[in-house]
MIKOLGU-991217 format. One line per 8 residues: number of its first residue (from 1); their letters; for each residue x, y, z of N, C-alpha, C. Coordinates in steps of 0.02 Angstrom, whole numbers, plus 50000, padded with zeros to 5 digits. Example, Ala and Ser with C-alpha at 12.3 -4.5 7.8 and 13.67 -1.06 7.14 Angstrom:
BEGIN
1) as) 50660 49716 50390 50615 49775 50390 50660 49835 50390  50642 49888 50354 50684 49947 50357 50645 50002 50394 $
% end
This chain:
BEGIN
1) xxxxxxxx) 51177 54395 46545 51163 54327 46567 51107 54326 46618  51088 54371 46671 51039 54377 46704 50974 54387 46687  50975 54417 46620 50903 54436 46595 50884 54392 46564  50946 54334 46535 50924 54255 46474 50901 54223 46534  50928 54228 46591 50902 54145 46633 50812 54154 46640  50807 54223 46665 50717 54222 46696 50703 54212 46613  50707 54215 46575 50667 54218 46506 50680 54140 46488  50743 54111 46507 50735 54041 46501 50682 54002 46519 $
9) xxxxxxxx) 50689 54017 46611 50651 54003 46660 50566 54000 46631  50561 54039 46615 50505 54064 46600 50464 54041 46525  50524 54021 46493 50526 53963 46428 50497 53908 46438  50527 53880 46481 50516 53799 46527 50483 53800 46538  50460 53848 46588 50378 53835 46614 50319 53830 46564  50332 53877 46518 50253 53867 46483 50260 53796 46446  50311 53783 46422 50328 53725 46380 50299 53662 46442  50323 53670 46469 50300 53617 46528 50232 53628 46537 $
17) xxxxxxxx) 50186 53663 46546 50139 53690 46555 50077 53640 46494  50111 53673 46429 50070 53627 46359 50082 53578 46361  50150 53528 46390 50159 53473 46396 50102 53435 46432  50101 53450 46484 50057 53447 46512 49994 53445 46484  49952 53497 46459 49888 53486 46450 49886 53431 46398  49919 53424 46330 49917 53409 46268 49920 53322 46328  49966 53310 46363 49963 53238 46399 49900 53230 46429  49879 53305 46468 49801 53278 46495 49742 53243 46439 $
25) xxxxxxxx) 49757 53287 46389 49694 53290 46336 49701 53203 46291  49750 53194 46302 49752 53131 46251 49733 53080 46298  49775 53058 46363 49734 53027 46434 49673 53009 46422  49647 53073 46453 49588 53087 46464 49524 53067 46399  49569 53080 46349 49541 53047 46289 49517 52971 46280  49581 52936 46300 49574 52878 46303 49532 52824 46365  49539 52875 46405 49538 52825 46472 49482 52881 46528  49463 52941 46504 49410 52977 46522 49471 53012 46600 $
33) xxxxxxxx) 49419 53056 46637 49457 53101 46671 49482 53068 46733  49454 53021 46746 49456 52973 46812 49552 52963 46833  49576 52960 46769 49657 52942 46795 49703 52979 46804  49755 52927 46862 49786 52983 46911 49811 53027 46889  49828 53063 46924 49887 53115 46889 49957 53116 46888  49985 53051 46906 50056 53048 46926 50045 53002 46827  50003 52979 46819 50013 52938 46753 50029 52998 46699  49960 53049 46701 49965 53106 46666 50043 53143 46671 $
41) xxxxxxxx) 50069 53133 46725 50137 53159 46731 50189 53149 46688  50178 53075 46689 50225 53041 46666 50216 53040 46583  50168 53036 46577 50151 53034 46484 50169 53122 46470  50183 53146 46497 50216 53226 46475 50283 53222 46509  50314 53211 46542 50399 53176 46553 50385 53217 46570  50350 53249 46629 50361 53298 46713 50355 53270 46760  50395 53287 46830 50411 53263 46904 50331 53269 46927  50293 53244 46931 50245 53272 46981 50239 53332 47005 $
49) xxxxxxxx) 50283 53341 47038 50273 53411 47073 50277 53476 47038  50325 53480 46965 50309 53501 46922 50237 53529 46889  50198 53455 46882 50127 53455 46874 50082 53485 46911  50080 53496 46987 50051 53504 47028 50080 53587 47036  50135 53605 47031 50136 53666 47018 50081 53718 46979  50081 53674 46899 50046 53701 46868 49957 53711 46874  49952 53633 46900 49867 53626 46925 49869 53581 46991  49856 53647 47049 49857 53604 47105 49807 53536 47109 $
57) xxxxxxxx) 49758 53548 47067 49699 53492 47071 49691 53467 47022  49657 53403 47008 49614 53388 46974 49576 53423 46903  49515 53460 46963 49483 53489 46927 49502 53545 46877  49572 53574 46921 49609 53630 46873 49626 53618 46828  49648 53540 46792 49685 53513 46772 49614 53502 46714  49586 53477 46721 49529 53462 46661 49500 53534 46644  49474 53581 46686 49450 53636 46658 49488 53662 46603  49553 53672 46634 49605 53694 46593 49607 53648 46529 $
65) xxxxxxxx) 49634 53589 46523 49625 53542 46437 49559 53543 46405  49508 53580 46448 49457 53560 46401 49411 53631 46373  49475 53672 46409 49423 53733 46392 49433 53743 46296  49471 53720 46267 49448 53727 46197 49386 53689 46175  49389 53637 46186 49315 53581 46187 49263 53619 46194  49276 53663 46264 49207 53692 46282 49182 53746 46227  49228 53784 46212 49250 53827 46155 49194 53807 46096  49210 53761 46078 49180 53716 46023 49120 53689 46020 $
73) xxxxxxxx) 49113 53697 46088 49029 53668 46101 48995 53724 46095  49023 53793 46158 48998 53850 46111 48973 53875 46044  49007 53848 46010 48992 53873 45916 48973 53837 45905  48958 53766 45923 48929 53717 45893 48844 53742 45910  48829 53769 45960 48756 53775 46001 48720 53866 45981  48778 53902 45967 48764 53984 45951 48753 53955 45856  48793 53907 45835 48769 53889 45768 48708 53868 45748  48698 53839 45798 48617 53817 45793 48566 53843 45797 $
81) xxxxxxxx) 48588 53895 45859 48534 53930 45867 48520 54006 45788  48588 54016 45785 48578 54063 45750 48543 54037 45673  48534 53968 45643 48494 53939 45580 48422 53954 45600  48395 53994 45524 48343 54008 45536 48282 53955 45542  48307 53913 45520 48275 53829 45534 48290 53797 45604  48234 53829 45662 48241 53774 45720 48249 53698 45700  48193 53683 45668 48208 53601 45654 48285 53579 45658  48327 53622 45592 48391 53600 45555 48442 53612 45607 $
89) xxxxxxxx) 48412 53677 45642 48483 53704 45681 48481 53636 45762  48429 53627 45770 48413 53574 45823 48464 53491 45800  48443 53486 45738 48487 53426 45724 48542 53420 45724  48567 53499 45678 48643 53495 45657 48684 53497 45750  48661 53533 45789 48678 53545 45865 48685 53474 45875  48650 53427 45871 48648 53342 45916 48683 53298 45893  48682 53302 45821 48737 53271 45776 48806 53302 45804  48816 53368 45783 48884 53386 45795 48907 53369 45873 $
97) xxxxxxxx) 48867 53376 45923 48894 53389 46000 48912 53290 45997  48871 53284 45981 48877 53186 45994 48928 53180 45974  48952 53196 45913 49007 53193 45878 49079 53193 45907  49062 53278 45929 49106 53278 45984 49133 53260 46046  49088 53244 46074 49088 53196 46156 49109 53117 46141  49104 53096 46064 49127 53031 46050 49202 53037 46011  49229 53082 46001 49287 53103 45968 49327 53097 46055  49293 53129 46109 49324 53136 46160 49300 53110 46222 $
105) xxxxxxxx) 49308 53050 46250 49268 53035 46296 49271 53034 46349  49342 53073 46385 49354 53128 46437 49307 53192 46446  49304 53226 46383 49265 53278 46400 49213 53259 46385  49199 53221 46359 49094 53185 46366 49086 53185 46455  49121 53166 46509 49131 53126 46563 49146 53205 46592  49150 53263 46577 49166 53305 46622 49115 53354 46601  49093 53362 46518 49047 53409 46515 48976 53349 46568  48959 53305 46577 48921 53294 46603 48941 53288 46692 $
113) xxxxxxxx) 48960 53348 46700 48974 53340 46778 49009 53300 46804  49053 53271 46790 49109 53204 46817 49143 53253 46866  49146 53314 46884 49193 53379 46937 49139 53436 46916  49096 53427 46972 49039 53479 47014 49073 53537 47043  49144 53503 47072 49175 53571 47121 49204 53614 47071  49220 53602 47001 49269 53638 46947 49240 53713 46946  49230 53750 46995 49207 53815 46966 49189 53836 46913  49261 53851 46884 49244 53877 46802 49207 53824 46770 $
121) xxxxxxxx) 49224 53767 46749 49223 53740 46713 49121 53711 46708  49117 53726 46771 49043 53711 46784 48999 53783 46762  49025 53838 46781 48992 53904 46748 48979 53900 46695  49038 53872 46635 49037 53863 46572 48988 53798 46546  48977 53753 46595 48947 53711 46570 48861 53720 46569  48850 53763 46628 48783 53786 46643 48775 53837 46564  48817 53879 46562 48805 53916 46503 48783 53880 46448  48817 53837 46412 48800 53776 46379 48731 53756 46376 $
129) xxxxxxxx) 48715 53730 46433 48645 53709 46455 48603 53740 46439  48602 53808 46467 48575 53860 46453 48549 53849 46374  48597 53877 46351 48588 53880 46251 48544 53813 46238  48570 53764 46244 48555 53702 46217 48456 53696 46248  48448 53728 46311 48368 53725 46302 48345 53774 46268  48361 53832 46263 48330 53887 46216 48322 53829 46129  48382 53810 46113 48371 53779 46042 48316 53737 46049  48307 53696 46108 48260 53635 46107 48198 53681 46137 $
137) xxxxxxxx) 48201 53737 46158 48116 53745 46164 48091 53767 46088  48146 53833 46050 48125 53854 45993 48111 53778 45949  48141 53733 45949 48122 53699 45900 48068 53641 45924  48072 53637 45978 47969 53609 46025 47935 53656 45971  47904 53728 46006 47881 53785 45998 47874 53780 45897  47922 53779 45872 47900 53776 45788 47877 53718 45773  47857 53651 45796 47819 53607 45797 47871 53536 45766  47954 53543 45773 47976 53489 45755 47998 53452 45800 $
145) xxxxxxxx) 47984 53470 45872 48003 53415 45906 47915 53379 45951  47911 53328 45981 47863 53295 46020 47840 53352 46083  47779 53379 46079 47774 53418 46140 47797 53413 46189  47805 53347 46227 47811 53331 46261 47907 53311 46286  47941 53340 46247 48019 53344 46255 48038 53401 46287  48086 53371 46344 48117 53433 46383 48164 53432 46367  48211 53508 46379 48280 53509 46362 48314 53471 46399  48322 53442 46474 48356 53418 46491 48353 53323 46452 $
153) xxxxxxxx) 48300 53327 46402 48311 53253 46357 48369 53260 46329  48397 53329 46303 48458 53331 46263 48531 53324 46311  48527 53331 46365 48559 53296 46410 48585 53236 46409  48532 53189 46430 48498 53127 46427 48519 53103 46366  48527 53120 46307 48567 53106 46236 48650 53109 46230  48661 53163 46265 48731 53150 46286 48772 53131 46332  48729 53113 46388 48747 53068 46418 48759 52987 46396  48689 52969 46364 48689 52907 46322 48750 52907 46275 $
161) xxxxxxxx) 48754 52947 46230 48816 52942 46182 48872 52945 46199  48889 52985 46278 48973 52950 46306 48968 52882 46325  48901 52862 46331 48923 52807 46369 48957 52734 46321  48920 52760 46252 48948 52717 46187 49032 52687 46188  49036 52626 46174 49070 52565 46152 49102 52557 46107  49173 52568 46077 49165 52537 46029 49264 52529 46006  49271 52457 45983 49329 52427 45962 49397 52505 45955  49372 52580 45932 49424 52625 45897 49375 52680 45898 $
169) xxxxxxxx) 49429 52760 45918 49379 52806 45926 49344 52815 45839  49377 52774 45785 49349 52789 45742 49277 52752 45732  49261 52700 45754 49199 52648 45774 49171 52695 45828  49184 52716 45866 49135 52746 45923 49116 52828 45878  49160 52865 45843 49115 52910 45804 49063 52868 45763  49059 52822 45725 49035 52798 45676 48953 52784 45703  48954 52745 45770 48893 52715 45814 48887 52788 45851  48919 52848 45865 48888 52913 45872 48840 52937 45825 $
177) xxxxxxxx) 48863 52922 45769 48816 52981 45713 48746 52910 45722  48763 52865 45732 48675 52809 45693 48653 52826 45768  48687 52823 45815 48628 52838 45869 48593 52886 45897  48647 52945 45866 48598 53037 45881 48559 53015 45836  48571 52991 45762 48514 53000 45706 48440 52963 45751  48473 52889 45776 48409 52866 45797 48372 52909 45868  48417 52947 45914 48397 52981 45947 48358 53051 45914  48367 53058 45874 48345 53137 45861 48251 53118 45824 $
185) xxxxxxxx) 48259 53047 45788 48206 53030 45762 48142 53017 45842  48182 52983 45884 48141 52981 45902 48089 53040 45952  48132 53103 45936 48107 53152 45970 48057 53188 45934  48060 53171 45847 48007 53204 45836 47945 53180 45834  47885 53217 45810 47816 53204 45808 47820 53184 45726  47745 53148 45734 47702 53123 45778 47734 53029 45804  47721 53023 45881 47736 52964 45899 47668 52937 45943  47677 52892 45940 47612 52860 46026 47654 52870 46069 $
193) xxxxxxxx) 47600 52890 46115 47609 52910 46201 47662 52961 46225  47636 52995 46276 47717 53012 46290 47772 52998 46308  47817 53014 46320 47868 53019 46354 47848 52993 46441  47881 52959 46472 47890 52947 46520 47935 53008 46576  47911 53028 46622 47960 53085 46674 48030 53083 46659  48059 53156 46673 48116 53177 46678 48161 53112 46712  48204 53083 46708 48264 53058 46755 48263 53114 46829  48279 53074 46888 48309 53126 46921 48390 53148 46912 $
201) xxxxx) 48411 53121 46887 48469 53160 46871 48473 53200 46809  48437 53208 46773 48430 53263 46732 48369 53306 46746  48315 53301 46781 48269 53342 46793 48283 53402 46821  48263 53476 46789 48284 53544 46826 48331 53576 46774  48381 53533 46727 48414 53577 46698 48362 53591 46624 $
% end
């Protein structure tokens, strides 16, 4: 009987644990990362303190639900890069990531920095970044994008596409795919004039 209880014990917790995230992830889905955590509590039928056991913070609390997302953005961006078609691998990357950030508009709101202090979750996101300008210089550099496009425009695209509207996440994928399409057109050549300066809030990455 002493050796069933810690293995019980120890049952509960993780169970409580996925309760938890699977409540963060749907939240957060709906209503982006901004809400409290006593709500998140409650939509997984744990005490608070329970919760707070598991993620003293916030930020622990989103890194943690979203590290599969991030996962996904990964392969979505090593997929791209690895098509021997910059052009194709550049599109299929903006289509798919939009896709994704409109499937989820919690983690649209956190991969764009919504928790600066998240350690991990910011390492991983710089990594991200990282990839996503290598794809957008190789595909500048093979002549399908506007000289004049910086990677942090692809930013600037996903930022725009969390910020999308719409009646059902099935309507907000739908106005995702027509507006990367119209975003991606307008990045290529040939267009008049350039581009206007970086944003300061995207300039540098």
């Amino acid at each position: 009987m002493t050796e069933v209880l810690p293995h019980l014990r120890r049952s509960d917790a993780r169970d409580n644990r996925e309760r938890i995230l699977e409540a963060a992830r749907t939240v957060f889905a709906a209503d982006g990362p901004a809400v409290p955590m006593r709500r998140i509590a409650r939509h997984a039928g744990v005490g608070p303190a329970t919760l707070y056991r598991h993620f003293p913070t916030k930020e622990a609390l989103v890194t943690a639900a979203f590290a599969g997302q991030m996962r996904a953005c990964y392969a979505i961006v090593d997929e791209g890069l690895a098509d021997p078609d910059p052009g194709r691998g550049f599109t299929s990357t903006i289509e798919r990531l939009c896709e994704l950030h409109a499937r989820d508009r919690g983690f649209a709101a956190a991969f764009t920095a919504e928790f600066p202090h998240a350690l991990d979750f910011t390492t991983d996101r710089e990594r991200a970044v990282k990839s996503l300008a290598r794809l957008t210089r190789r595909a500048r550099e093979a002549g399908h994008l506007r000289a004049d496009v910086e990677p942090s425009d692809v930013i600037l695209i996903l930022m725009a596409n969390g910020g999308l509207q719409a009646a059902s996440p099935a309507a907000r994928v739908k106005a995702s795919r027509r507006f990367a399409a119209l975003a991606i057109r307008g990045l290529r050549p040939p267009s008049g004039g350039r581009l206007p300066g970086a944003t300061r809030r995207t300039r540098g990455l």
